[in-house]
Backbone as a printed PyTorch tensor [residue, N CA C, xyz], in Angstrom:
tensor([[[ 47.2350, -49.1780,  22.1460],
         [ 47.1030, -47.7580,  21.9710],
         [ 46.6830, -47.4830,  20.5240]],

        [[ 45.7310, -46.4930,  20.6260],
         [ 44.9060, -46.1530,  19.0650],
         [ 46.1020, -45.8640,  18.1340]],

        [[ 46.2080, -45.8890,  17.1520],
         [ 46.8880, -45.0780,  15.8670],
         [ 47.0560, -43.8520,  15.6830]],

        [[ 47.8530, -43.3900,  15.5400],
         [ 47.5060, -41.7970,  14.7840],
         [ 46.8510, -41.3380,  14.2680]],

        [[ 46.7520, -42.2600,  12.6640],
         [ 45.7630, -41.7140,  11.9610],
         [ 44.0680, -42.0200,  12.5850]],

        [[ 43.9020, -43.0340,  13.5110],
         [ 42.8490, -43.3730,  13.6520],
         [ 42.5360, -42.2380,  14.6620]],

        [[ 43.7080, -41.3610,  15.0990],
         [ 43.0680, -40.6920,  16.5570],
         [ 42.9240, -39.4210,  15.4320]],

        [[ 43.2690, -39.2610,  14.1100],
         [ 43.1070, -37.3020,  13.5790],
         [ 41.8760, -38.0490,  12.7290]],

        [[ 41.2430, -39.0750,  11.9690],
         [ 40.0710, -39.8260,  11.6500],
         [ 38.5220, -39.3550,  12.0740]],

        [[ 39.0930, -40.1020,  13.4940],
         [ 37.7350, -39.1710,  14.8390],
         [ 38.0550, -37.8340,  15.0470]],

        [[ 39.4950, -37.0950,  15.1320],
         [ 39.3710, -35.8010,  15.4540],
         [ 38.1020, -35.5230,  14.2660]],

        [[ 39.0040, -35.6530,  12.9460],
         [ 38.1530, -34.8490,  11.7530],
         [ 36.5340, -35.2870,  11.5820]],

        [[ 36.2360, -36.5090,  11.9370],
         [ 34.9350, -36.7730,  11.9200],
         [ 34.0230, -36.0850,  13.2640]],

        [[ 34.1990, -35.7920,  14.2750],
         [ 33.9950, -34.8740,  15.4440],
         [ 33.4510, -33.9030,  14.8570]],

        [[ 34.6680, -33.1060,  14.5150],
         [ 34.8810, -31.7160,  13.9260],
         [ 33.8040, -31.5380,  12.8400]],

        [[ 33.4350, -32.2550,  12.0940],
         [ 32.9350, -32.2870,  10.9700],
         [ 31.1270, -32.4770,  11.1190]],

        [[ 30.8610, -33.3710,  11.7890],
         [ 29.8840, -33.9580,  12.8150],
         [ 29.1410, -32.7930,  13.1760]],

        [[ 30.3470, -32.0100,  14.3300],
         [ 29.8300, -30.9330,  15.1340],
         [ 29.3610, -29.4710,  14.0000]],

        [[ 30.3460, -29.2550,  13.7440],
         [ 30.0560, -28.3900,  12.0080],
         [ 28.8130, -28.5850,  11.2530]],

        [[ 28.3180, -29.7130,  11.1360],
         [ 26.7060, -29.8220,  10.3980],
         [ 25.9750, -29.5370,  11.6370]],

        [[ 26.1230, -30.0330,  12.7630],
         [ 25.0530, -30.1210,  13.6540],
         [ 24.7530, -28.3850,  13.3300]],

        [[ 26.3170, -27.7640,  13.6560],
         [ 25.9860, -26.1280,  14.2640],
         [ 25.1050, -25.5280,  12.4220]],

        [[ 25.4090, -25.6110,  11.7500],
         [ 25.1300, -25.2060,  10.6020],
         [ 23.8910, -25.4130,  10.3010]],

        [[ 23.3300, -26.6150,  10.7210],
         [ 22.0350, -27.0920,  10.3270],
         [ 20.6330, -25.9000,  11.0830]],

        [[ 21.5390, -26.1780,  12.8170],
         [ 20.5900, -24.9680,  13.4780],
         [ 20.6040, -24.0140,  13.2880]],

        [[ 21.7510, -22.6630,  12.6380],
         [ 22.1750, -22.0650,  11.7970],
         [ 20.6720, -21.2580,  10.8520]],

        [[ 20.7060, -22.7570,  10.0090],
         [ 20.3820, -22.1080,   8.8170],
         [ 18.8880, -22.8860,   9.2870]],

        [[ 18.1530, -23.5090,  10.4620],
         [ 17.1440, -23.4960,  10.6750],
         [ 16.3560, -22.0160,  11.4260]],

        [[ 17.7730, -21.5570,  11.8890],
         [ 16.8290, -20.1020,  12.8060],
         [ 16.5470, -19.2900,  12.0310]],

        [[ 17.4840, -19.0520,  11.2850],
         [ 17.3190, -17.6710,   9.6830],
         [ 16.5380, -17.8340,   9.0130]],

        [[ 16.3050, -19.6830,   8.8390],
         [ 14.5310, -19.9680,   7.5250],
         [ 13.6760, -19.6670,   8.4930]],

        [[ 13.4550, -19.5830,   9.7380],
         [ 12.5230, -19.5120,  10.9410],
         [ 12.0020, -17.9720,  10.9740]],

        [[ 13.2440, -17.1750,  11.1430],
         [ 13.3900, -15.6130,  11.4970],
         [ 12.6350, -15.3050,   9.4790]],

        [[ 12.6180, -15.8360,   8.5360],
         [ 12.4630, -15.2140,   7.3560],
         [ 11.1390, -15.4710,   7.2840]],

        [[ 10.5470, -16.9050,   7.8010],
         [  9.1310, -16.9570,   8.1380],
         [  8.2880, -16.3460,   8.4900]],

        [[  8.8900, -15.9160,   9.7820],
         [  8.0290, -15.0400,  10.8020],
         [  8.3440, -13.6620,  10.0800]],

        [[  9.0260, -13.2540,   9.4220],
         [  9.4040, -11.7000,   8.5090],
         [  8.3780, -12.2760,   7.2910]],

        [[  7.8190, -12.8940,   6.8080],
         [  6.9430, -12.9400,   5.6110],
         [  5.4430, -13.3230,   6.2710]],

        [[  4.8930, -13.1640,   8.0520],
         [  4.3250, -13.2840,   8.2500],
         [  3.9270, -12.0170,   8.7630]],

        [[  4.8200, -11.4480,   9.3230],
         [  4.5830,  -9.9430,   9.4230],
         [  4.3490,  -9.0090,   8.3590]],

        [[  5.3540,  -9.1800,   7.3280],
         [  4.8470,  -8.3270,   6.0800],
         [  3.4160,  -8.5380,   5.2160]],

        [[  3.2470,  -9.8730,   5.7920],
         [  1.1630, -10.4050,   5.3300],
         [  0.9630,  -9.8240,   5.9890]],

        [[  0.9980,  -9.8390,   7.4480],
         [ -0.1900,  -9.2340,   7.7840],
         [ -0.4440,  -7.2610,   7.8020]],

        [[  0.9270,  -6.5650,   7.4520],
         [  0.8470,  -5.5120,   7.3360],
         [  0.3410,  -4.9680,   5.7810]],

        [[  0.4540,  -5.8920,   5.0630],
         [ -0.1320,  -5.7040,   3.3040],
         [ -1.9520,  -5.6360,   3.7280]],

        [[ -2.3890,  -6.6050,   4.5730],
         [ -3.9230,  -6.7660,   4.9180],
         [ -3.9390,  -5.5890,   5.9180]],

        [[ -3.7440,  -5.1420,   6.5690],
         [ -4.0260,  -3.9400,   7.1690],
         [ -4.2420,  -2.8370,   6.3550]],

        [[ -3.1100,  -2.6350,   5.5620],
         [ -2.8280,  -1.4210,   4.6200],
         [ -4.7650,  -1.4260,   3.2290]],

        [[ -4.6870,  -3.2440,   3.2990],
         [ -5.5900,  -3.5850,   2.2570],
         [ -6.8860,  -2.6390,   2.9460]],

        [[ -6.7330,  -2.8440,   4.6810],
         [ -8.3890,  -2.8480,   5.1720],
         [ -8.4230,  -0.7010,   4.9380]],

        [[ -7.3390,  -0.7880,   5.4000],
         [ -7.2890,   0.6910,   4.9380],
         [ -8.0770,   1.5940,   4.2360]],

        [[ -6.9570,   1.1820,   3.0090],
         [ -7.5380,   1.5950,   1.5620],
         [ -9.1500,   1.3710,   1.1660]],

        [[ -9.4040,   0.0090,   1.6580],
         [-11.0930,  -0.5390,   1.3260],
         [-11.8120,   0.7330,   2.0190]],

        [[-11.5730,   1.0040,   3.6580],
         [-12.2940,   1.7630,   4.2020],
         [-12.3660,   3.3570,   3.4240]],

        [[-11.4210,   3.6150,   3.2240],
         [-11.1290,   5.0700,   2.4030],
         [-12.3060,   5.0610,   1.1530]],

        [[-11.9630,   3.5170,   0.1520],
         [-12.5880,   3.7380,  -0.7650],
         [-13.7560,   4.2040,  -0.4160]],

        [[-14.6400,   2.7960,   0.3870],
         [-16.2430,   2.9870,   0.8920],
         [-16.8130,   4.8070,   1.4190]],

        [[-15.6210,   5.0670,   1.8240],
         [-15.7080,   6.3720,   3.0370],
         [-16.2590,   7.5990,   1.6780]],

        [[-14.9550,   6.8950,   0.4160],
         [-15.5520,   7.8690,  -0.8830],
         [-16.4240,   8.0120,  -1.4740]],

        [[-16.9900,   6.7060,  -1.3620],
         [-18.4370,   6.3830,  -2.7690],
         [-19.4920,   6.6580,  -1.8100]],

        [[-19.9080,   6.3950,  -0.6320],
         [-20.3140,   7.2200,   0.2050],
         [-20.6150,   8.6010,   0.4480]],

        [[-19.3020,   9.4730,   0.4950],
         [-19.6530,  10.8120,   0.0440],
         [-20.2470,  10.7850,  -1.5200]],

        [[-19.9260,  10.7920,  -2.1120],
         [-20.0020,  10.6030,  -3.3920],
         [-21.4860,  10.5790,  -3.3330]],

        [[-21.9920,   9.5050,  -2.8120],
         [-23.5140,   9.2980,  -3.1990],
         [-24.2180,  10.2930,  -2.4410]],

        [[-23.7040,  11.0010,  -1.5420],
         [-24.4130,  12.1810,  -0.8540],
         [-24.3220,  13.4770,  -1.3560]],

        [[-22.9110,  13.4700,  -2.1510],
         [-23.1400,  14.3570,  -3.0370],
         [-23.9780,  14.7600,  -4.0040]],

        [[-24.3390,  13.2780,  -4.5740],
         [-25.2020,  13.3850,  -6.1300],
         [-26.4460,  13.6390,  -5.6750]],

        [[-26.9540,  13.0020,  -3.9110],
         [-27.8270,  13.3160,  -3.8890],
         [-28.2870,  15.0550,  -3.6840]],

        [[-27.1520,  15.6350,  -3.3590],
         [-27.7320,  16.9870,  -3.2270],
         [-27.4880,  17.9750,  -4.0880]],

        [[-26.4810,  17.8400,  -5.4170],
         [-26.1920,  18.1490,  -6.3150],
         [-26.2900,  17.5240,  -7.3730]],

        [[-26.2150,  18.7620,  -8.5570],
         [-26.3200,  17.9200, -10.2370],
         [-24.9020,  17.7460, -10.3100]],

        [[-24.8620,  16.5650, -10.5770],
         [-23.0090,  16.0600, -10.8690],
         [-23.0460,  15.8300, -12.6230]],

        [[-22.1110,  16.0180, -13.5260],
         [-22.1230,  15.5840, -14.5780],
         [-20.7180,  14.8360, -15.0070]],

        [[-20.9060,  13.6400, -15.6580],
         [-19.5730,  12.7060, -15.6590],
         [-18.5970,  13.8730, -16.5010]],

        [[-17.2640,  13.5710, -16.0890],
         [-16.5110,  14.4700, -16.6200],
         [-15.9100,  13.6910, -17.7220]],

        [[-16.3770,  12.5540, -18.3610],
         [-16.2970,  12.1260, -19.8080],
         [-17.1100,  12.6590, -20.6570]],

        [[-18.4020,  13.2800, -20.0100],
         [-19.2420,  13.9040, -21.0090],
         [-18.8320,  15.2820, -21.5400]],

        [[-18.6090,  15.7670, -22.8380],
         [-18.6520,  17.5400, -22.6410],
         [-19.8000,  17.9030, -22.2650]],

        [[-19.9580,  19.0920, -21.0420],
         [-20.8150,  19.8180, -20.6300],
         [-21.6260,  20.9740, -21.9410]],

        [[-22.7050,  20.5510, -22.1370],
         [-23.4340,  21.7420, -22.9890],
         [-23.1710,  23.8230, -22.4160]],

        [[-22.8500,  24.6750, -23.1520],
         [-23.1470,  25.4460, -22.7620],
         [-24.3680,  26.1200, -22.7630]],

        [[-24.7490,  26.9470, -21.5360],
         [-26.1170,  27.2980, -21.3460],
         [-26.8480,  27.8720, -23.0390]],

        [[-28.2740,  27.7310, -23.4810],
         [-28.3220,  28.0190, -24.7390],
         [-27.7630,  27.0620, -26.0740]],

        [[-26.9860,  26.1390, -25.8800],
         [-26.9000,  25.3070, -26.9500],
         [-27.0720,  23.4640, -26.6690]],

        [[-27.3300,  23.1060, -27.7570],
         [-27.9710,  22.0170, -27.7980],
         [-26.4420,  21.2920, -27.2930]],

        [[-27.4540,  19.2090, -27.0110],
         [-26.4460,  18.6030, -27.1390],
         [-26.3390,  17.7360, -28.2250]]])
């Protein structure tokens, strides 16, 4: 018949055994679940990116239809008033 200590030995090595196993899968689903959460937040940063790009284009666009049908003057320049030089 086993020992005592040899039978609480295997209890604690069991116990201990089973404890990494569960821990290991644990902390493999949460690095898994944080993956797939930093794959979603890429791809919602590139959406937001295609966005913004389209907006810009959508601006310089108007923009250039503007100048074509109006006198635009950069608003770094001071504007001359009518009658005086620049």
């Amino acid at each position: 018949m086993a020992s005592r200590g040899s039978k609480l030995a295997l209890t604690g090595t069991s116990i201990f055994a089973a404890t990494t196993i569960f821990m290991v899968h644990f902390w493999q689903g949460a690095e898994q679940d944080a993956m797939h959460q930093g794959v979603v937040r890429d791809m919602e940063q590139q959406r937001i990116k295609r966005e913004r790009q389209l907006d810009f284009d959508l601006q310089r666009q108007l923009e250039a239809e503007y100048k074509q049908d109006q006198t635009v003057h950069s608003s770094l320049e001071p504007v001359a008033a009518p009658g005086e030089k620049k």
